[in-house]
C-alpha positions as CSV (number, residue, x, y, z in Angstrom):
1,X,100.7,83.9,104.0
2,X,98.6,86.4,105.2
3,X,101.6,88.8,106.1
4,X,105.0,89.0,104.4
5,X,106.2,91.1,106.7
6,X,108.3,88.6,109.1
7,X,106.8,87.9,112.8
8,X,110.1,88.2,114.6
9,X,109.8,90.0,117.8
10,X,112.8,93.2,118.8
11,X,112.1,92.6,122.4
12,X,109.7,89.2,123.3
13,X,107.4,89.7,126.1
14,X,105.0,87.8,128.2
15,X,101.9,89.6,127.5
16,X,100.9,88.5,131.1
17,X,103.1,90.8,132.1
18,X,102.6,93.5,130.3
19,X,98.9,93.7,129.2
20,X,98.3,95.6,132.3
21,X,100.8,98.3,131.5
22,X,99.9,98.6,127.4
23,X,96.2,99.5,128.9
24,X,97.3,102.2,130.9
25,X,99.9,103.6,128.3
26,X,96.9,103.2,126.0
27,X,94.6,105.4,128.0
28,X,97.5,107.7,128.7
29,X,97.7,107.9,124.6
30,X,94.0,109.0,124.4
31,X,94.1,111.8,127.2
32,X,97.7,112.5,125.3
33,X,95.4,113.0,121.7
34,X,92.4,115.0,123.6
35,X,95.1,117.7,125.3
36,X,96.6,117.6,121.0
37,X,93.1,118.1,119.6
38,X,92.8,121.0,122.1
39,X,95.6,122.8,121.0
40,X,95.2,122.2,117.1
41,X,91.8,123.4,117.5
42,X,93.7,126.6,118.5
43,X,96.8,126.4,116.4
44,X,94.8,125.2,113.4
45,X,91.4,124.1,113.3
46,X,91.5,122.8,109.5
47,X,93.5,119.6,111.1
48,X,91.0,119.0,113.8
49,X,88.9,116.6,111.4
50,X,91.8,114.9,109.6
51,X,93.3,114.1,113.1
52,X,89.8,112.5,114.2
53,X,89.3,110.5,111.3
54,X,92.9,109.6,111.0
55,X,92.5,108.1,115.0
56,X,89.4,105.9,113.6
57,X,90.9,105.0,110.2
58,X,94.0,103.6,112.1
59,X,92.1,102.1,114.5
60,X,89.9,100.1,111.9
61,X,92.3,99.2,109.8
62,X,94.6,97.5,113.4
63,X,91.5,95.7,114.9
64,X,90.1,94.5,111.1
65,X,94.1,93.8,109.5
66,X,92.6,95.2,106.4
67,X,95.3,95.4,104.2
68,X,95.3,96.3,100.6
69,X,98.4,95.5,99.4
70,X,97.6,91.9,100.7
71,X,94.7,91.8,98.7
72,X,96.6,92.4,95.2
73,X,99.4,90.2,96.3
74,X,97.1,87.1,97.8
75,X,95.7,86.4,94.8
76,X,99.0,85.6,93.1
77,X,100.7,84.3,96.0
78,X,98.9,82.0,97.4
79,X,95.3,82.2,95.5
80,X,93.5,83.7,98.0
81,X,91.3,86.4,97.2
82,X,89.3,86.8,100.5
83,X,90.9,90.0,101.3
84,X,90.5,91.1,97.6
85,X,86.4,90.7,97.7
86,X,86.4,92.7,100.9
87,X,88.1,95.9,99.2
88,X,85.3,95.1,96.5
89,X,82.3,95.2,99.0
90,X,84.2,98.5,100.3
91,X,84.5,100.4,97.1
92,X,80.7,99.0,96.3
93,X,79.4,100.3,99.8
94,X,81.6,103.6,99.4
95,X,80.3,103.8,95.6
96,X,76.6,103.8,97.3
97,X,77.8,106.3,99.7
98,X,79.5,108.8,97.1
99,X,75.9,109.1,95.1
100,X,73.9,109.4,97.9
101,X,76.0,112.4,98.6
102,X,75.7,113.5,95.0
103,X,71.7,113.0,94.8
104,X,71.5,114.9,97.9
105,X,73.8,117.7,97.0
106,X,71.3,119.7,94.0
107,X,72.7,121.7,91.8
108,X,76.4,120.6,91.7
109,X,78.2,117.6,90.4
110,X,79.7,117.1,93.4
111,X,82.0,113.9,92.8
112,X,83.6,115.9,89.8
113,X,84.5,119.1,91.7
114,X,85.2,118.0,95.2
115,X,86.0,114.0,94.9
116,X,88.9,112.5,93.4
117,X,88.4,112.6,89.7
118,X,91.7,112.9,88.3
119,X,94.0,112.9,84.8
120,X,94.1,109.9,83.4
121,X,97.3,109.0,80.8
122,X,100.5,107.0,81.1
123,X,101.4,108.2,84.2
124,X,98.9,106.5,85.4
125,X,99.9,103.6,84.3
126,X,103.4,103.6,85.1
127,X,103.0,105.2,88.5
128,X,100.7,102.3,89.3
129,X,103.1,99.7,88.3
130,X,106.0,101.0,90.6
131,X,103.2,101.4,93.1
132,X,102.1,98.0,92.8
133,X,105.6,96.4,92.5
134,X,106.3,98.6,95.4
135,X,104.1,97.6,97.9
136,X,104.7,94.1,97.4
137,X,108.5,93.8,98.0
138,X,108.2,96.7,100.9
139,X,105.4,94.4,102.7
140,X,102.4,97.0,102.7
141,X,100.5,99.6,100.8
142,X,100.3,103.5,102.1
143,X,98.0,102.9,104.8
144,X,99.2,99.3,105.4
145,X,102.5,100.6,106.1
146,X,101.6,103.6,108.5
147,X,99.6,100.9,110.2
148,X,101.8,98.4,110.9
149,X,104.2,101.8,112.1
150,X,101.7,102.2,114.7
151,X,102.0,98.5,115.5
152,X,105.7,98.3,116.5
153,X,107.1,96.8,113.1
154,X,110.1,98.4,112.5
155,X,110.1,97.7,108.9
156,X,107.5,99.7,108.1
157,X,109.7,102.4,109.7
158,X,112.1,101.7,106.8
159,X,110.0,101.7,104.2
160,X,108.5,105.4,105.8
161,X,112.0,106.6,105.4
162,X,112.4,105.3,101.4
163,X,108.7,106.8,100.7
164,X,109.8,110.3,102.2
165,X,112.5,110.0,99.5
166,X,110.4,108.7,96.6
167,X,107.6,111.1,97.6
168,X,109.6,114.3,97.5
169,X,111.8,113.0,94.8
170,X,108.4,112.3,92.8
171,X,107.3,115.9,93.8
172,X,110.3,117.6,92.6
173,X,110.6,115.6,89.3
174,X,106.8,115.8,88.8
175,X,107.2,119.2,86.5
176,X,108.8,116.8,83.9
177,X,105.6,114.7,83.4
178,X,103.1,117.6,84.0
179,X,104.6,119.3,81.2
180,X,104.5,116.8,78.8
181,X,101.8,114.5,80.2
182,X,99.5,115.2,83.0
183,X,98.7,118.7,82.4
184,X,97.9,117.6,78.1
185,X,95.6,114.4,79.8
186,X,91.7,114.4,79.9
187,X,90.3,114.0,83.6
188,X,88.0,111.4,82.5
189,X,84.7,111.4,84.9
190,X,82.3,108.6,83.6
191,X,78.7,110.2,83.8
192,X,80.5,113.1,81.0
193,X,80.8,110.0,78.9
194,X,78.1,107.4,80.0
195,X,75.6,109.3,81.7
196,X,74.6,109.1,85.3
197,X,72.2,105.4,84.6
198,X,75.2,104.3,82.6
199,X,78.5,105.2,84.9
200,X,75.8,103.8,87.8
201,X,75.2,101.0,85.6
202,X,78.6,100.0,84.2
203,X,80.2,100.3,87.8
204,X,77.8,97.7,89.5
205,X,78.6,95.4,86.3
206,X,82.3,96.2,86.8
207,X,82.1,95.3,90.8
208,X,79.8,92.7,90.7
209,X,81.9,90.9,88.0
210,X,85.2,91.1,89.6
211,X,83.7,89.8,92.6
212,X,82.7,87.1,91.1
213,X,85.5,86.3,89.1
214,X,87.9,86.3,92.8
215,X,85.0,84.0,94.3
216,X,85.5,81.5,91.1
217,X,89.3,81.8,91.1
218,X,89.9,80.8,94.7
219,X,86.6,78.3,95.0
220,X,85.7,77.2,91.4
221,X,82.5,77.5,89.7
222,X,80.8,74.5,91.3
223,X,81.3,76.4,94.8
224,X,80.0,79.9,93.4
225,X,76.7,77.9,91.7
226,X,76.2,76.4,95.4
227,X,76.4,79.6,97.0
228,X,74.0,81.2,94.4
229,X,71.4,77.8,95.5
230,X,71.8,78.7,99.1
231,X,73.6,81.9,99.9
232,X,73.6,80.8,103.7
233,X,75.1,77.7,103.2
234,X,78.7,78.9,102.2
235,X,80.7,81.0,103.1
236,X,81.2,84.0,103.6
237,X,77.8,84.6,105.0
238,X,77.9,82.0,107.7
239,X,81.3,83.3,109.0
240,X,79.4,86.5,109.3
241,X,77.5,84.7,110.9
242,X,79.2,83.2,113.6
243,X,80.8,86.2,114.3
244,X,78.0,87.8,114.8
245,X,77.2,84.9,117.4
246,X,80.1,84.9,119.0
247,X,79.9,88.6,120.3
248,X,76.7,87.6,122.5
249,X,77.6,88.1,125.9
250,X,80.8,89.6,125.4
251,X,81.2,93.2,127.4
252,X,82.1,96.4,125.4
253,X,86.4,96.5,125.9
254,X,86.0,92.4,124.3
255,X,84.0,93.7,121.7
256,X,86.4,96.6,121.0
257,X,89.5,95.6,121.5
258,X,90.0,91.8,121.6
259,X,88.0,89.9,119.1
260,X,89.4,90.2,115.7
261,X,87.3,91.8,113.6
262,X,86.7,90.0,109.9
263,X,88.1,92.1,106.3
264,X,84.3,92.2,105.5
265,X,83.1,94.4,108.7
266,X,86.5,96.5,108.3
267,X,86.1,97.1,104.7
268,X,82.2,98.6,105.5
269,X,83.3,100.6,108.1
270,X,86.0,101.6,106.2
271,X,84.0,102.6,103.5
272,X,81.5,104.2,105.7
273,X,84.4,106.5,107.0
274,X,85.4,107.3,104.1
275,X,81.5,109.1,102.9
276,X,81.4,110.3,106.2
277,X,84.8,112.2,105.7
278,X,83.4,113.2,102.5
279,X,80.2,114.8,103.9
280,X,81.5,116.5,106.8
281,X,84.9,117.7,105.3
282,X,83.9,118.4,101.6
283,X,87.0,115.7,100.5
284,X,87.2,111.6,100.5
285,X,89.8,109.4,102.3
286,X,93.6,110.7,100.6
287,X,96.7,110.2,102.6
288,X,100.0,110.4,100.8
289,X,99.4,114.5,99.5
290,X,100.3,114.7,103.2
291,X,103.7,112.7,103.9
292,X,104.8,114.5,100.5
293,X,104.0,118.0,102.5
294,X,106.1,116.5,105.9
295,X,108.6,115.1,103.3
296,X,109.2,118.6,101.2
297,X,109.7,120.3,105.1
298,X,112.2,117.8,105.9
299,X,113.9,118.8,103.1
300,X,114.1,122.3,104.0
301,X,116.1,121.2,106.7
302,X,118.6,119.7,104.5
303,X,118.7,123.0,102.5
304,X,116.4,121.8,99.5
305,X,113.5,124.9,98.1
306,X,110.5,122.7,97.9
307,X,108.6,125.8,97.0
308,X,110.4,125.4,93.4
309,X,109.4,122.1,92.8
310,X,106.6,121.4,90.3
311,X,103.7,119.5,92.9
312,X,103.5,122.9,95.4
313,X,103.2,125.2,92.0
314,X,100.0,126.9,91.0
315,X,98.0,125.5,87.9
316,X,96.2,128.4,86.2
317,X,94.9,128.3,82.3
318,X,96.4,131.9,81.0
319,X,95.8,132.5,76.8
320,X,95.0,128.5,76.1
321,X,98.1,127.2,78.1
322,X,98.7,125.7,81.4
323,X,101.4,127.7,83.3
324,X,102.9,126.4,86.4
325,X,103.3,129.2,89.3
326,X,105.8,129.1,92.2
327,X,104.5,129.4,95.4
328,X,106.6,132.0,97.6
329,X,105.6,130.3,100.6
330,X,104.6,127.0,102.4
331,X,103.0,126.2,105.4
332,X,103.7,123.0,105.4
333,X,101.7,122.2,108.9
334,X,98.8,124.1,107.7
335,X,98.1,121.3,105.0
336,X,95.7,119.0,106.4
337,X,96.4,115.6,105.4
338,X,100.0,116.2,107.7
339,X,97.8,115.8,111.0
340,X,95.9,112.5,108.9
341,X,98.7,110.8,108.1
342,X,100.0,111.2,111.6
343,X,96.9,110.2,113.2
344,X,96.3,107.1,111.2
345,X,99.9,105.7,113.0
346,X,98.6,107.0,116.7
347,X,94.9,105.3,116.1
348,X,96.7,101.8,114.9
349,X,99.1,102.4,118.0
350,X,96.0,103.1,120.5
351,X,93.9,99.6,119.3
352,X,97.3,97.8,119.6
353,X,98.1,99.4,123.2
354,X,94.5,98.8,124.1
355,X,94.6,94.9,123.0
356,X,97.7,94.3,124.2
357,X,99.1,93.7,121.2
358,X,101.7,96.2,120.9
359,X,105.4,94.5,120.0
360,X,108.4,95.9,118.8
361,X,109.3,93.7,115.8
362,X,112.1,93.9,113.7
363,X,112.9,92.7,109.9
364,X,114.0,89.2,109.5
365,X,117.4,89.9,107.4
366,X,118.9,92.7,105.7
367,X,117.4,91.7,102.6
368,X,114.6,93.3,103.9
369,X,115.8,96.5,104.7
370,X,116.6,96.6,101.3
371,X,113.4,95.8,100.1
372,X,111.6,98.4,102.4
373,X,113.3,101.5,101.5
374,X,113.2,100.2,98.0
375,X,109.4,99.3,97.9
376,X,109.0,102.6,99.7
377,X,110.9,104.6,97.5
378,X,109.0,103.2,94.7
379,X,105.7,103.8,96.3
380,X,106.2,107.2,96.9
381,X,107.6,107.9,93.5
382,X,104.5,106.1,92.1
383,X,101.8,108.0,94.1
384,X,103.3,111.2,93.0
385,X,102.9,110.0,89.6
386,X,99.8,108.5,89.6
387,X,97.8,111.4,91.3
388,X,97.4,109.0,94.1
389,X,98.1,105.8,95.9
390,X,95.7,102.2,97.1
391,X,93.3,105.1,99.1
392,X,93.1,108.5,97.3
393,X,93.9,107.1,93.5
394,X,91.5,103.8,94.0
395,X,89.9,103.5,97.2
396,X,88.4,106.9,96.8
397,X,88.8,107.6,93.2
398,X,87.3,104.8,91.8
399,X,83.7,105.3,93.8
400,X,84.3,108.9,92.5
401,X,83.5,107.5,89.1
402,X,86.6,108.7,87.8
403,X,88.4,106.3,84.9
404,X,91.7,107.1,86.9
405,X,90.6,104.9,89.2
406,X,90.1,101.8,87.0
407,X,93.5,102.8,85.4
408,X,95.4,102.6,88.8
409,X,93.6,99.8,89.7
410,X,94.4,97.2,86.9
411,X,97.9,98.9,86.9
412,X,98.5,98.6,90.6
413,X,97.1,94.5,90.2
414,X,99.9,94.3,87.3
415,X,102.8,95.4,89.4
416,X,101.5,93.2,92.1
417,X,102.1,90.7,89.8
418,X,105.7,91.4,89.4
419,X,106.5,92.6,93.1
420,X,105.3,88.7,93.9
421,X,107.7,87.0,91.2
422,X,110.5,89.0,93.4
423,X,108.9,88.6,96.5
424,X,109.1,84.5,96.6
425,X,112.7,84.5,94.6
426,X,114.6,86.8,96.5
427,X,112.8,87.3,99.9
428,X,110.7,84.4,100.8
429,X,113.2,81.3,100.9
């Protein structure tokens, strides 16, 4: 059960008919995004680099399948936790990454000011839980679901449409919590608490341990004990291996484009995206700050004052006290992560065109429509809560060495937990 989301295909096709054509509309796509890039670089240069690294995280994410949501679910589901010591090896690598950047930035603690250390309180906690128990029952996380958009699945669609509500009704109703919660909460960054050796320290315990712990729970101990004997007799090292055999002699478009790639090499290059973001744009990997910007402009069409609502106020410290300001005006295409989210659907739709892959698939019942725009709403909801969703409030807060992180992570694995108890009752039958 690598997938909950149901395999039926909208409109079947032979794909020796149509491989031919999903090339060419593929290539059309990519002169498409050059003649875009053009213009935003005119219109608005700020969303030129989101737009490029939105292409390559959607394209990653489509020719690896690296999916997050899969790899809190798996583990309950079906006690697989392959997927789950991937995203471990990612937020290791992008851990390295993060204090390279920080050793090589003097004078500055970079990760605290410009990465994603965030509040850390019971909103945490409960946002992560409906995030968690979201994801599950909708079928994908944030970028699992804009990926599987870009793929043809229409319930990902669904669930885009019940996130847009849970985002901006999560925006709106986010004053309540800041006054009472988030804006009273500690943002806790461990090297304040631990020291730099210490926070180092304590996250390469923490990562090594919980990799362990998913090798033992899917393998056992007698298989981690022979893999610690002879690391290359096991696996996951010789299925690197063999993959790493079986791309001898294959041309460029095979390598690119038709061999699957494994979780571990999407996970690195994931994480190696996500530094490089970092180092050339002064911010890590975040996504859903953006669909709550598109979201708050759709509902200015529907006659709603996003500028009043409590996620586009101003947070300034006057005489001791936090005092929220409201903004007289957004420019809501002048907010970056709009163009990332965007691209990250167009760069999972250009790998699939290019493979041939493309489909139009739709949900197996109506039961699942239901789940989608509730697991979306729920999502949305919870990342406005929890500062974050699986990217910005773990996958990039967590090598930010912020406590947050940890928090949304545990939390998110909890209502994983639940989401899966529905999941096999009411939707897998």
């Amino acid at each position: 059960m690598k997938d909950s989301l149901p395999k039926t295909e909208f409109f079947p096709q032979k794909k020796s008919e149509h491989f031919s054509l999903q090339i060419r509309d593929g290539l059309l796509l990519l002169f498409v995004n050059f003649l875009f890039l053009y213009f935003l670089g005119r219109y608005y240069p700020g969303g030129v680099l989101p737009w490029v690294f939105g292409l390559l995280f959607g394209f990653v994410l489509q020719r690896s399948r690296f999916c997050f949501a899969a790899s809190f679910r798996d583990i309950f589901l079906i006690g697989n936790t392959i997927l789950t010591r991937a995203v471990i090896l990612g937020l290791a690598v992008t851990s390295t990454g993060f204090l390279l950047l920080e050793y090589f930035t003097p004078g500055q603690e970079l990760l605290f000011t410009m990465a994603k250390v965030r509040p850390v309180g019971l909103f945490t906690v409960i946002g992560a839980l409906l995030f968690g128990f979201g994801m599950v029952i909708a079928g994908g996380c944030v970028s699992g679901m804009l990926m599987r958009m870009g793929e043809g699945y229409l319930m990902q669609w669904v669930c885009m449409l019940g996130f847009l509500v849970g985002s901006a009704f999560g925006a709106w109703q986010l004053g309540w919590w800041m006054e009472r919660f988030v804006l009273k909460s500690p943002a806790v960054f461990l090297p304040h608490i631990l020291g730099w050796s210490g926070a180092i320290i304590l996250q390469l315990i923490l990562l090594s341990t919980l990799f362990v712990l998913a090798f033992v729970y899917e393998k056992g101990w007698t298989s981690f004990y022979t893999m610690l004997k002879n690391p290359f007799a096991g696996k996951p090292p010789i299925k690197i291996l063999e993959w790493l055999n079986s791309l001898k002699g294959k041309n460029f478009y095979m390598l690119m484009f038709k061999i699957p790639w494994p979780y571990y090499a999407g996970s690195i290059i994931l994480a190696f995206l996500n530094f490089t973001l970092f180092a050339v744009w002064g911010a890590p990997w975040s996504i859903t700050g953006g669909i709550t910007y598109f979201a708050a402009w759709l509902s200015t069409l529907l006659g709603f004052s996003p500028e009043k609502w409590a996620f586009f106020q101003k947070v300034k410290l006057l005489e001791g006290n936090y005092v929220l300001f409201s903004q007289v005006q957004i420019e809501y295409f002048k907010f970056p992560l709009v163009y990332h989210f965007m691209a990250i659907i167009i760069g999972s739709l250009l790998a699939s065109l290019l493979a041939g892959e493309f489909r139009l698939r739709k949900w197996r019942s109506g039961r699942f429509i239901v789940s989608a725009l509730l697991g979306g709403f729920l999502m949305g909801y919870g990342s406005r809560l929890a500062l974050g969703c699986n990217i910005g409030a773990f996958f990039s807060a967590i090598p930010s060495l912020s406590l947050h992180g940890w928090v949304f992570g545990f939390f998110t694995l909890a209502g994983s937990f639940l989401g899966g108890k529905v999941l096999l009752k009411y939707l897998i039958t």
